[in-house]
N, C-alpha and C positions, 0 to 999 in steps of 0.2 A: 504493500500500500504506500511507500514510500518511493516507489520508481516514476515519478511525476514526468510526465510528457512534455509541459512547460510553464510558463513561469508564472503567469497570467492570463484566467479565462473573465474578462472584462464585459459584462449585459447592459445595456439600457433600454430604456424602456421605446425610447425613439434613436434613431437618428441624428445624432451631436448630443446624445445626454453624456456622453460617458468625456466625448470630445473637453467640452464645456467644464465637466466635475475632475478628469483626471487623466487627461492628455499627457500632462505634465508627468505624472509616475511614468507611464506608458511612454514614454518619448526617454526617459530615463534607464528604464528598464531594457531597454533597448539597445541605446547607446551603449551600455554594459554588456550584451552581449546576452540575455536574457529575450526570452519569447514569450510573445503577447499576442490572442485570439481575439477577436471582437465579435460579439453578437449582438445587433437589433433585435429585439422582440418584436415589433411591429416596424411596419414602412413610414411611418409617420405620417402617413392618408388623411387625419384628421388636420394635420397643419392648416391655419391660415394663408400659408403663405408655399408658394412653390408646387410641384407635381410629384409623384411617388418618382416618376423616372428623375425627374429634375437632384430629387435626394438622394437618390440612388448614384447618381454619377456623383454628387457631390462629397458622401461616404465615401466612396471608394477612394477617391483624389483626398480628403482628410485621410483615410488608412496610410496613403501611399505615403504622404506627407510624417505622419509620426516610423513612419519605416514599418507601421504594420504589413505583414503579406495576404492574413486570411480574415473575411471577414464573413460573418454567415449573417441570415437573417430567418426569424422562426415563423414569420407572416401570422402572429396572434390581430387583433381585431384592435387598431387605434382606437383610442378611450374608453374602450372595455376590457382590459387586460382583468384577468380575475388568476384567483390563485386556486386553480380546480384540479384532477387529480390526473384530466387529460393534458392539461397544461406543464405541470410538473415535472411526466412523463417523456414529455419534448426538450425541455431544458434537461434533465436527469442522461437523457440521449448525447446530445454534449459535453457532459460533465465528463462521462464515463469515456464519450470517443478523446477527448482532449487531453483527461487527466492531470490538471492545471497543480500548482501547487495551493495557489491564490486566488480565489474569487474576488469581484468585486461588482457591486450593485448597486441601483439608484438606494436614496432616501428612504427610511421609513417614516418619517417625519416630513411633508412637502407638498406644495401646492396643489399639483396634478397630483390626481386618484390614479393614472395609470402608475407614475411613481413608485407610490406608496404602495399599491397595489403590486408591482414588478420586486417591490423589497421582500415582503413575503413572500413571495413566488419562489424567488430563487434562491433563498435562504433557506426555507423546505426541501427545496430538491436538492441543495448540496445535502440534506442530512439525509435524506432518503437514498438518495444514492447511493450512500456508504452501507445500504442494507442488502446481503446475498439476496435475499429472498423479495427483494423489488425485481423481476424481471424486464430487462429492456431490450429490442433487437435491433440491429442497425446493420441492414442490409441483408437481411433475414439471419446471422449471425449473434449468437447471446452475446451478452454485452458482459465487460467483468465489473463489477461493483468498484465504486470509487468514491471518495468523501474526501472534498480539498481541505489542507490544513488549516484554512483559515479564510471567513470571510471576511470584506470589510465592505460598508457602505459608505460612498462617498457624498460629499456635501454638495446638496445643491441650490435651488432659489431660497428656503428657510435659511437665516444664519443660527447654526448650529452650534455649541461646544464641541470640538472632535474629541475622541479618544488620543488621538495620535494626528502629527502633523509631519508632512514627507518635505522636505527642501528638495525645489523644484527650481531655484534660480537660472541658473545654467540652461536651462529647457523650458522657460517662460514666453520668451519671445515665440519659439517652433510653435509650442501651445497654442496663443492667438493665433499664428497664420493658420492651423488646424480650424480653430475656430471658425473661421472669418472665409474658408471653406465652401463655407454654406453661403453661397451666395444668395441664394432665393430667402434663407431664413436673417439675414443682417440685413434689411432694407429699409428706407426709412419710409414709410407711407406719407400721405399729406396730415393722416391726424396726428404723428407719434407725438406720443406724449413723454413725459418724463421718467414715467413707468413702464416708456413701451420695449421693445424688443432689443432696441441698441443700446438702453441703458443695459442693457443685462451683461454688456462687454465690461463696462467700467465697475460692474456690481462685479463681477469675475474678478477684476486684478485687484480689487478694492481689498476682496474675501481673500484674497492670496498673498497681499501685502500685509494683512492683520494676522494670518497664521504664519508667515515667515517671520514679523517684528517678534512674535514672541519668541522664534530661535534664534535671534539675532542674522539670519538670512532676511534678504528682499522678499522674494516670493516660497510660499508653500502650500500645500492643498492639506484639506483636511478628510479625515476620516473615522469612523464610525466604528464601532466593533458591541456585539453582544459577550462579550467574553476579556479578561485583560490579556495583557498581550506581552512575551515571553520574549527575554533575550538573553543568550549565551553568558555577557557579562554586561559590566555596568557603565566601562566605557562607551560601549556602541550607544548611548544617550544623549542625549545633546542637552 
């Protein structure tokens, strides 16, 4: 259970959720030499703004951008993502093919219900995973049971206390351009408002400027965890 495939298996619930919360690890994780999947749950169909294909191209050119190579997508139902036990099933499918060491996941705490909704989802299925007797097949072949070492939830529109904050400086700048990706989703409509859409760039480096100042780094992302969180010694702390 320990021969992990790689290094992080990364969900959101749309299309730039993960981008947006934690490009930054993933752009890090990377650089290091460390492998990183990315899964959509949904196409983002319900967006305001842009076209499924529109988002589609625009993923994959964000992936390309953080140096991701794979990115899948599970075509659950935009703004109805629910945590069912056929849904599960489908993520549990991935766990097991990937074998991540590290999960990560939207908010349990946050605006959109798909969200909130995707936190439970995938939190369940990493632990179900790890059960022999959940049968999964992929590709008409049994699947072997798999339970990643650890999830964590990233922050996203709620400003949250983390658990834990990752120094991202060095990979801040990549971050945005990831972000900014999304061309169809950064636009400035005629009504935006103060709260609209592109405030949400300067709310990003805002939230990443407040969790770096407190390790004395510029930028860091924060994160979420149901469990405390273990290290070898007590240097590796910041």
């Amino acid at each position: 259970m320990n021969n992990f495939n790689i290094d992080i298996l990364a969900f959101g619930a749309h299309p730039d959720d993960v981008e947006c919360a934690a490009a930054g690890v993933i752009i890090r994780t990377i650089k290091k030499g460390g492998s990183v999947v990315l899964v959509d749950l949904t196409k983002g169909e319900m967006g305001s703004y842009g076209t499924v294909e529109i988002r589609k191209e625009e993923a994959f050119t964000a992936a390309q951008l953080m140096g991701v190579k794979i990115r899948e997508q599970l075509n659950l139902p935009d703004g109805k993502i629910s945590n069912t036990l056929q849904n599960q099933q489908k993520v549990i499918q991935l766990i097991r093919k990937y074998k991540p060491k590290i999960v990560l996941a939207n908010a349990f705490n946050d605006k959109h219900p798909d969200h909130r909704n995707a936190a439970e989802l995938v939190a369940d299925a990493c632990f179900i995973s790890g059960l022999k007797m959940n049968v999964t097949r992929l590709n008409e072949k049994e699947q072997e049971h798999w339970r990643p070492m650890a999830v964590y939830h990233y922050i996203q529109d709620y400003f949250i206390q983390p658990s834990f904050v990752v120094d991202i400086s060095d990979c801040f700048t990549a971050k945005m351009d990831a972000i900014k990706a999304y061309k169809s989703q950064f636009v400035i409509p005629e009504n935006e408002s103060p709260n609209g859409i592109i405030a949400l760039l300067d709310q990003i480096k805002a939230t990443n400027q407040i969790f770096g100042r407190a390790i004395n780094k510029r930028y860091a992302e924060g994160f979420i965890t149901n469990r405390y969180v273990g290290v070898e010694n007590i240097e590796s702390l910041i």
